[in-house]
PDB file of N, CA, C and O in Angstrom:
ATOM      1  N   UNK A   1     -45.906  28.600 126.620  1.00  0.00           N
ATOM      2  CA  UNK A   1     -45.563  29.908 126.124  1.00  0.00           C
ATOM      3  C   UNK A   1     -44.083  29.936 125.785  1.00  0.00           C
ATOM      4  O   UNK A   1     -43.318  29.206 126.415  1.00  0.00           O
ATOM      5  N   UNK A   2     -43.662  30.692 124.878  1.00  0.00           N
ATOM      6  CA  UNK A   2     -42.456  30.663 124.771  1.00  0.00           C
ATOM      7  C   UNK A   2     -42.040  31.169 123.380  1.00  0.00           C
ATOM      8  O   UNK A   2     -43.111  31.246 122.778  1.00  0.00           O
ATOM      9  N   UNK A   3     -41.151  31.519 122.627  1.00  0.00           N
ATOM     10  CA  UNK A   3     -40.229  32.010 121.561  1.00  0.00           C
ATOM     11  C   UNK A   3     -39.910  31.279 120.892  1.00  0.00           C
ATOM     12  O   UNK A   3     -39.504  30.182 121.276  1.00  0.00           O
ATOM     13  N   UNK A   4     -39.984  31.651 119.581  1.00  0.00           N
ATOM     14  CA  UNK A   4     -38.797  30.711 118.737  1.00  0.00           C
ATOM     15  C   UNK A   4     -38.802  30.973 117.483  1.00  0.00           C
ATOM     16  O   UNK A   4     -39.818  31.454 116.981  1.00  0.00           O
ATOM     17  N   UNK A   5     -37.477  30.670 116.588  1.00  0.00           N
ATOM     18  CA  UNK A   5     -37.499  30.841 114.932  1.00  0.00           C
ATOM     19  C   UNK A   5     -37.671  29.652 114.138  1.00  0.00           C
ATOM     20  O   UNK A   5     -36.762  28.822 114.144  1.00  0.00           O
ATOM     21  N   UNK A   6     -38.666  29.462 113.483  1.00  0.00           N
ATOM     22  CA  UNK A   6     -39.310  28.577 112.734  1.00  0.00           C
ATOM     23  C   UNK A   6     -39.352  29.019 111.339  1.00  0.00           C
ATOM     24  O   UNK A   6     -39.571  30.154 110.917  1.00  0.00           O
ATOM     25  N   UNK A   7     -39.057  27.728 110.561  1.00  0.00           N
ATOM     26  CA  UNK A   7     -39.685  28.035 109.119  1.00  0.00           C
ATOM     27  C   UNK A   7     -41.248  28.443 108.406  1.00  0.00           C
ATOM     28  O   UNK A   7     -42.288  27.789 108.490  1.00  0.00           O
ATOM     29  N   UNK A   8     -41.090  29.321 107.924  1.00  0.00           N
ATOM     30  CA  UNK A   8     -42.665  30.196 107.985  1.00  0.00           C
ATOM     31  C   UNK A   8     -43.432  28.998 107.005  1.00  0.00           C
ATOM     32  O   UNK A   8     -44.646  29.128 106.849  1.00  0.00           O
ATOM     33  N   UNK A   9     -42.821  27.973 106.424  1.00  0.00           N
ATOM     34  CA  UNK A   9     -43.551  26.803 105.670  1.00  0.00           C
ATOM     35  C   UNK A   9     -43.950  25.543 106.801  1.00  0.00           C
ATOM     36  O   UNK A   9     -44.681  24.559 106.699  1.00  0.00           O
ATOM     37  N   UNK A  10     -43.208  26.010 107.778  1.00  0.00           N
ATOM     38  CA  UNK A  10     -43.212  25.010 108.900  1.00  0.00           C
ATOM     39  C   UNK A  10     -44.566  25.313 110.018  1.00  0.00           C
ATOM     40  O   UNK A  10     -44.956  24.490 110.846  1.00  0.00           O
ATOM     41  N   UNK A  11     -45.317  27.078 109.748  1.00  0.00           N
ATOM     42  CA  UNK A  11     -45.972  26.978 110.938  1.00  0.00           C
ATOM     43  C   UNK A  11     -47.371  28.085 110.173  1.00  0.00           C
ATOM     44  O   UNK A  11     -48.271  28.579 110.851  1.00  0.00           O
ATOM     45  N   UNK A  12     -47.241  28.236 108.891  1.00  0.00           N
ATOM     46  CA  UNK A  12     -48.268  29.075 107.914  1.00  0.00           C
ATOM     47  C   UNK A  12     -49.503  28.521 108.043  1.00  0.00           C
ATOM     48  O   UNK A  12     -50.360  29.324 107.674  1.00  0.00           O
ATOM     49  N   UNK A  13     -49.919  27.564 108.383  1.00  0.00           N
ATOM     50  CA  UNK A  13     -50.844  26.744 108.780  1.00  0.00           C
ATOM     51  C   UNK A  13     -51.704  27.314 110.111  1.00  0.00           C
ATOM     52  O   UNK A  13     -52.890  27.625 110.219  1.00  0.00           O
ATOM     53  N   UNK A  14     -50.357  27.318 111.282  1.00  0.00           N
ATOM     54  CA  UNK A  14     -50.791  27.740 112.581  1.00  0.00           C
ATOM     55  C   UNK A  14     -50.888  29.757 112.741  1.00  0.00           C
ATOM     56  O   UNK A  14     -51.412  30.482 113.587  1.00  0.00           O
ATOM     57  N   UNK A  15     -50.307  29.971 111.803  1.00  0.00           N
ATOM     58  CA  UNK A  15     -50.325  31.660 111.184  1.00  0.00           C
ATOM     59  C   UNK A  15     -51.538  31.616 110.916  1.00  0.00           C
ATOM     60  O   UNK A  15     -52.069  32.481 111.611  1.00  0.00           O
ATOM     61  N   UNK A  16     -52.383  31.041 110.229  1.00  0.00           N
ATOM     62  CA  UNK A  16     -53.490  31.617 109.254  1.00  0.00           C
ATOM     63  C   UNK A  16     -54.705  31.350 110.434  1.00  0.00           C
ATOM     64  O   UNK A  16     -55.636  32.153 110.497  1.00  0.00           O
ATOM     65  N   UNK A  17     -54.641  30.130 111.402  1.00  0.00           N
ATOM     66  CA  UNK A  17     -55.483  29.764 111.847  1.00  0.00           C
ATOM     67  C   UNK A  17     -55.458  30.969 113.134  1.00  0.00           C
ATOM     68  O   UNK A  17     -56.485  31.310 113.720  1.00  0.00           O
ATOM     69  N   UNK A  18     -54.433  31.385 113.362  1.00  0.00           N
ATOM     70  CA  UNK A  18     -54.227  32.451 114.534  1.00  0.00           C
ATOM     71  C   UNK A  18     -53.813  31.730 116.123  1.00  0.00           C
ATOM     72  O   UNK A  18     -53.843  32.046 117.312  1.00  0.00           O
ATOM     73  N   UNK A  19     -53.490  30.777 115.414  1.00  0.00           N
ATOM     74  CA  UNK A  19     -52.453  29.275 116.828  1.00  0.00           C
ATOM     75  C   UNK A  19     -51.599  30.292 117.154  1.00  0.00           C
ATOM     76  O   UNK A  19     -51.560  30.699 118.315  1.00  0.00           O
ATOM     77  N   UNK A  20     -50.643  30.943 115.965  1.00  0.00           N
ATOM     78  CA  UNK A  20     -49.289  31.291 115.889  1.00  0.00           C
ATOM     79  C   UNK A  20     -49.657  32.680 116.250  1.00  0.00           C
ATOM     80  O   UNK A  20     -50.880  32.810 116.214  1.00  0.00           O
ATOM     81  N   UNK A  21     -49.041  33.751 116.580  1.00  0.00           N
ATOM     82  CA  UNK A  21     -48.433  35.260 116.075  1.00  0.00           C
ATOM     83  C   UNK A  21     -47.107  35.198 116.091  1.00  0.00           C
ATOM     84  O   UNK A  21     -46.392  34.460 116.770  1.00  0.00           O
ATOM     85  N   UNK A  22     -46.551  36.717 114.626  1.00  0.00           N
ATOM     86  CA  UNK A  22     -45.632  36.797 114.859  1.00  0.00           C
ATOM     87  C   UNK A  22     -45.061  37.567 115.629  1.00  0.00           C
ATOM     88  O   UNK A  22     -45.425  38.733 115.476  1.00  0.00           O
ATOM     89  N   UNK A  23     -43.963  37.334 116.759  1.00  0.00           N
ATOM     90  CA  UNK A  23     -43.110  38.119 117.202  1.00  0.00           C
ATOM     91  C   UNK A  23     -42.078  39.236 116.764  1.00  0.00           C
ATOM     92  O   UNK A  23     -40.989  38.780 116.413  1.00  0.00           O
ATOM     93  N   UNK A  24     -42.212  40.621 116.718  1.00  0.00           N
ATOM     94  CA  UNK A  24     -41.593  41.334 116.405  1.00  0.00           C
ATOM     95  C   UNK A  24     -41.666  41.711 115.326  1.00  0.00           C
ATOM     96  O   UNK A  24     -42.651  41.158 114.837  1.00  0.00           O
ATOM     97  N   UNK A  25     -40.964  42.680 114.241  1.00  0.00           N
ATOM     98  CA  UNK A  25     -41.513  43.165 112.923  1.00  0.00           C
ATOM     99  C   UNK A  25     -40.983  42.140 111.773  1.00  0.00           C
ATOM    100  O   UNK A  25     -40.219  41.197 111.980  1.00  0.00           O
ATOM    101  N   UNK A  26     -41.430  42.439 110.774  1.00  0.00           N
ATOM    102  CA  UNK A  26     -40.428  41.640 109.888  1.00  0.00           C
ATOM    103  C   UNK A  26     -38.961  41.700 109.271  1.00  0.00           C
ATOM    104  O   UNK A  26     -38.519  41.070 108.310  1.00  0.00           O
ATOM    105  N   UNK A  27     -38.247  42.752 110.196  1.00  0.00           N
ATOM    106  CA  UNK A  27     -36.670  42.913 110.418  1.00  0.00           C
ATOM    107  C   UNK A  27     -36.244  42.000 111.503  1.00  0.00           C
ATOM    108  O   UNK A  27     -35.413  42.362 112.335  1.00  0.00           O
ATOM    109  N   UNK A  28     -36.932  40.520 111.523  1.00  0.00           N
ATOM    110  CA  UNK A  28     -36.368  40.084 112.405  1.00  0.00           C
ATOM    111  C   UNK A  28     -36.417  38.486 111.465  1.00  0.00           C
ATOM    112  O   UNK A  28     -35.836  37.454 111.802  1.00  0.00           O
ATOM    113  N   UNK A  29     -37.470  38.723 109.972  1.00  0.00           N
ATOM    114  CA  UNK A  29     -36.530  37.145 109.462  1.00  0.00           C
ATOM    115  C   UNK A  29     -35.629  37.409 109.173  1.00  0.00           C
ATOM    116  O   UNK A  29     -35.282  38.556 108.893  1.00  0.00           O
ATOM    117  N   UNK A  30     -34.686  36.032 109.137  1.00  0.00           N
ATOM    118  CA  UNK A  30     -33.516  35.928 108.917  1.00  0.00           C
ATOM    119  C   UNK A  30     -33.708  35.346 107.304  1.00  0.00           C
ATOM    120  O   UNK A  30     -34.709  35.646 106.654  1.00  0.00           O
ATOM    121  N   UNK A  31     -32.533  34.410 106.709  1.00  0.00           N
ATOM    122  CA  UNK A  31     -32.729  34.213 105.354  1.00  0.00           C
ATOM    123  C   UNK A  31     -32.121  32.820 106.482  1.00  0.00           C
ATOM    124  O   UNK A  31     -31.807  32.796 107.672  1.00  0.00           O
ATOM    125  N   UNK A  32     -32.178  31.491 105.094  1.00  0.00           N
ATOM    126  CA  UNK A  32     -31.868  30.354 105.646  1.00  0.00           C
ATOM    127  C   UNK A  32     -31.585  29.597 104.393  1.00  0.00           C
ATOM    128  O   UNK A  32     -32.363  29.204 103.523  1.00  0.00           O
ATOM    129  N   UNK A  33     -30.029  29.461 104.524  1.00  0.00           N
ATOM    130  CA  UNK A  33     -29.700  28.424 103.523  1.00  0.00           C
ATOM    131  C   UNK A  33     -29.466  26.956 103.655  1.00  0.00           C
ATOM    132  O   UNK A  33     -28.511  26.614 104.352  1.00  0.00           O
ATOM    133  N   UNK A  34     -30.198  26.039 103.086  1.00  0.00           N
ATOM    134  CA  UNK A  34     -29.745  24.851 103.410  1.00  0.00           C
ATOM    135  C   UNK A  34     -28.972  23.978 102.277  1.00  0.00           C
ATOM    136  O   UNK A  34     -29.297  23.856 101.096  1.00  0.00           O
ATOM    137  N   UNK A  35     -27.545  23.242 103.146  1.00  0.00           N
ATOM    138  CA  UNK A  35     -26.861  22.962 101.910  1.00  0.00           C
ATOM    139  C   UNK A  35     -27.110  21.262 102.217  1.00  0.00           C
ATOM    140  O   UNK A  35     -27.496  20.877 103.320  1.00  0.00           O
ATOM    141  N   UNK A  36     -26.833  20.330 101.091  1.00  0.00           N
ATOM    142  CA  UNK A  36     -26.657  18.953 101.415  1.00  0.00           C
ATOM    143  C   UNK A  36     -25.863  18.851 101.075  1.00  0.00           C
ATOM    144  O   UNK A  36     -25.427  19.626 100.224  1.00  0.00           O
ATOM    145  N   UNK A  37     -24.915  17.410 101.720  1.00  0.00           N
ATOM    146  CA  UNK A  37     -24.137  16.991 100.549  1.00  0.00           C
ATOM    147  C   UNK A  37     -24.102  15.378 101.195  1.00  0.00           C
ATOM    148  O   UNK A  37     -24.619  15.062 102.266  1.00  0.00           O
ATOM    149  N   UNK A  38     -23.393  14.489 100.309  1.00  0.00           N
ATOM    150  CA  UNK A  38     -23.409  12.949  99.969  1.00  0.00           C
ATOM    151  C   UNK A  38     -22.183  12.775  99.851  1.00  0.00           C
ATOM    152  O   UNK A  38     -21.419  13.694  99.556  1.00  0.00           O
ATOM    153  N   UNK A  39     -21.843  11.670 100.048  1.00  0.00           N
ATOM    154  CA  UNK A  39     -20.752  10.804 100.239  1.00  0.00           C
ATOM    155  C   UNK A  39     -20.768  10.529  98.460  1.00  0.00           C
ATOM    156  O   UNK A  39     -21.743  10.186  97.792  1.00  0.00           O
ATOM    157  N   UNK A  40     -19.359  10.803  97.974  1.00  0.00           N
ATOM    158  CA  UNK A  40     -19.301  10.556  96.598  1.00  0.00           C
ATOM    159  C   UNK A  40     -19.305   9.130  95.969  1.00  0.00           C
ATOM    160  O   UNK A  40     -19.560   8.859  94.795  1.00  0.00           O
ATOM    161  N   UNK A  41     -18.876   8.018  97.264  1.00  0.00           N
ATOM    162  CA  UNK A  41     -19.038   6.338  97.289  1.00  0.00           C
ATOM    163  C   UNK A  41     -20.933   6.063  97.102  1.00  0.00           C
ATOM    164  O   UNK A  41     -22.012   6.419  97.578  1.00  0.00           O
ATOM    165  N   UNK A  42     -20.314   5.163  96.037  1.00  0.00           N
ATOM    166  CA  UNK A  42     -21.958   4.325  96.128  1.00  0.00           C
ATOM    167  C   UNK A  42     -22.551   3.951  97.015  1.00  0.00           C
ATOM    168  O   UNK A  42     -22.257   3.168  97.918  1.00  0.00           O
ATOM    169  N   UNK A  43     -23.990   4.855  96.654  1.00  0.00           N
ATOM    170  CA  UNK A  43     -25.028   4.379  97.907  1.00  0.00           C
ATOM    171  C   UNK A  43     -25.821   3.544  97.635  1.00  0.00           C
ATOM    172  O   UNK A  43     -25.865   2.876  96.602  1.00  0.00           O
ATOM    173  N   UNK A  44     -26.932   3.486  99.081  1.00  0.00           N
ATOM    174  CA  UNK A  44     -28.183   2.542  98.982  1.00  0.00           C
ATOM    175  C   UNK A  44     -29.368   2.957  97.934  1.00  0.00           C
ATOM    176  O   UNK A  44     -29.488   4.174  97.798  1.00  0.00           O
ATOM    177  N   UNK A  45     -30.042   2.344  97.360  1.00  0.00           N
ATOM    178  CA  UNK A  45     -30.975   3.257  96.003  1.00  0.00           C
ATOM    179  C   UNK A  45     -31.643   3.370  97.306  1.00  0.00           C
ATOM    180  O   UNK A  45     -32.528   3.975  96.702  1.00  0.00           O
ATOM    181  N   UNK A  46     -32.073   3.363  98.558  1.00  0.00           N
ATOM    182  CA  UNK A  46     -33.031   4.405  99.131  1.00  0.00           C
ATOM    183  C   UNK A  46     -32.496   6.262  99.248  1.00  0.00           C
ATOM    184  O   UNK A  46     -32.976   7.389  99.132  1.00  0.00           O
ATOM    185  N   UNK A  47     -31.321   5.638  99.522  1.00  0.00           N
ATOM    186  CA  UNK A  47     -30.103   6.830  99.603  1.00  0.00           C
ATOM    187  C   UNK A  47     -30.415   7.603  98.470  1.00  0.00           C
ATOM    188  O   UNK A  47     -30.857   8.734  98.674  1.00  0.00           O
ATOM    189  N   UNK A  48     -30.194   7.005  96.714  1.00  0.00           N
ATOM    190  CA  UNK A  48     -30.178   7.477  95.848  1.00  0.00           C
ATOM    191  C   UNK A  48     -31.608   8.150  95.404  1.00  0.00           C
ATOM    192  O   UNK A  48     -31.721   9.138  94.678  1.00  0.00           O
ATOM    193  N   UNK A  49     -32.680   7.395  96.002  1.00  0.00           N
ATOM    194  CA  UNK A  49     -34.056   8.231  95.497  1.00  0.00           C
ATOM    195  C   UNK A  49     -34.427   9.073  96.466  1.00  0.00           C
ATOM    196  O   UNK A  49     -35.562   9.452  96.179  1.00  0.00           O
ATOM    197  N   UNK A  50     -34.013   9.641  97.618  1.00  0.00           N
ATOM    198  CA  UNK A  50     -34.324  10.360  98.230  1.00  0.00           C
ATOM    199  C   UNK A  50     -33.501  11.958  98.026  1.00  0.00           C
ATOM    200  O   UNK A  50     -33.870  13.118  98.209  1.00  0.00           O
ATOM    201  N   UNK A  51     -31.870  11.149  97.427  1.00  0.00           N
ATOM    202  CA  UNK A  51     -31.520  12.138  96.622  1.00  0.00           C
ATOM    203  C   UNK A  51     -32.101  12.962  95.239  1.00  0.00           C
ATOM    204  O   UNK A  51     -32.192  14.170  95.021  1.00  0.00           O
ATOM    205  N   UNK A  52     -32.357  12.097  94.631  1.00  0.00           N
ATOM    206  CA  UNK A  52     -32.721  12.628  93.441  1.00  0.00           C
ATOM    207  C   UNK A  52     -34.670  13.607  93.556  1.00  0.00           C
ATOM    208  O   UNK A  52     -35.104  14.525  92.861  1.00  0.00           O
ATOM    209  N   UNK A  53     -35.346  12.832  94.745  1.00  0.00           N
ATOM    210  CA  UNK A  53     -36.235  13.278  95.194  1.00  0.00           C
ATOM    211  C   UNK A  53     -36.020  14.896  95.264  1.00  0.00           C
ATOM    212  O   UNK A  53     -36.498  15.779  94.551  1.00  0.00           O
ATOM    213  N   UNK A  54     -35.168  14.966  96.327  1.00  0.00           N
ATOM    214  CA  UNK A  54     -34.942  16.331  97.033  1.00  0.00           C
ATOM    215  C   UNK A  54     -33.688  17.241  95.664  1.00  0.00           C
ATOM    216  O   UNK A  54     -33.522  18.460  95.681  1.00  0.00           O
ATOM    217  N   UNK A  55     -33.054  16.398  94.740  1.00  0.00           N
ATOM    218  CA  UNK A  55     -33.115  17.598  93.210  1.00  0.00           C
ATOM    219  C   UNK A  55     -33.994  17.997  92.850  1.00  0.00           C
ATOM    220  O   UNK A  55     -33.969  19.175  92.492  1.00  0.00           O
ATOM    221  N   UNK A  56     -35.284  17.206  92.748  1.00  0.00           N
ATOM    222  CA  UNK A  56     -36.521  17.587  92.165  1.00  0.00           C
ATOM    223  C   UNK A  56     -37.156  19.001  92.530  1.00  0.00           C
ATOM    224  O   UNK A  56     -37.529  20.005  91.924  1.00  0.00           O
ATOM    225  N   UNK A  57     -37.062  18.434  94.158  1.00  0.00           N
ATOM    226  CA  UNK A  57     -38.090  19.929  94.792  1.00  0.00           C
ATOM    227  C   UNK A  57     -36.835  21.022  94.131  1.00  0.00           C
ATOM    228  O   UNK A  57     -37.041  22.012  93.428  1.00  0.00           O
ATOM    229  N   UNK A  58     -36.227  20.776  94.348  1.00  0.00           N
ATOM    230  CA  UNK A  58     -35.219  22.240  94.015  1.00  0.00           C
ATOM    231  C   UNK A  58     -35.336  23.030  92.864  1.00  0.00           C
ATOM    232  O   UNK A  58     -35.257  24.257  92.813  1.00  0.00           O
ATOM    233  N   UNK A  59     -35.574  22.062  91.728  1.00  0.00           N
ATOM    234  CA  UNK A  59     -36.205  22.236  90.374  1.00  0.00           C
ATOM    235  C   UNK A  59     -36.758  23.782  90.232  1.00  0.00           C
ATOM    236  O   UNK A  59     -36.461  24.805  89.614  1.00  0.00           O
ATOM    237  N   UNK A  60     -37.951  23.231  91.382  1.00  0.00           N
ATOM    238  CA  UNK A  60     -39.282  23.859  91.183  1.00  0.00           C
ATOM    239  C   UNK A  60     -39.031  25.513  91.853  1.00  0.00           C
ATOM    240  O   UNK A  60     -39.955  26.327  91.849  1.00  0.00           O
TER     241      UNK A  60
END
């Protein structure tokens, strides 16, 4: 048992199935920005396609 703030893409799954409830009203999400950033020195191409990967989703 216990509390916590989770990404609603992280637990919509366990929401729908009724695993999850939410706690409290919905004046209690927050907003959530996530920033990246990279070393401007040449990287590893795993480095580089995981970058360009995660431009992609952003795309969308």
């Amino acid at each position: 048992h216990g509390m916590a703030w989770l990404p609603h893409n992280s637990v919509r799954h366990h929401l729908a199935r009724g695993e999850l409830v939410r706690a409290g009203s919905p004046d209690w999400n927050i907003p959530l920005r996530l920033m990246l950033y990279r070393s401007v020195e040449k990287t590893s191409p795993a480095v580089e396609s995981l970058w360009q990967f995660l431009l992609e989703k952003t795309k969308k």
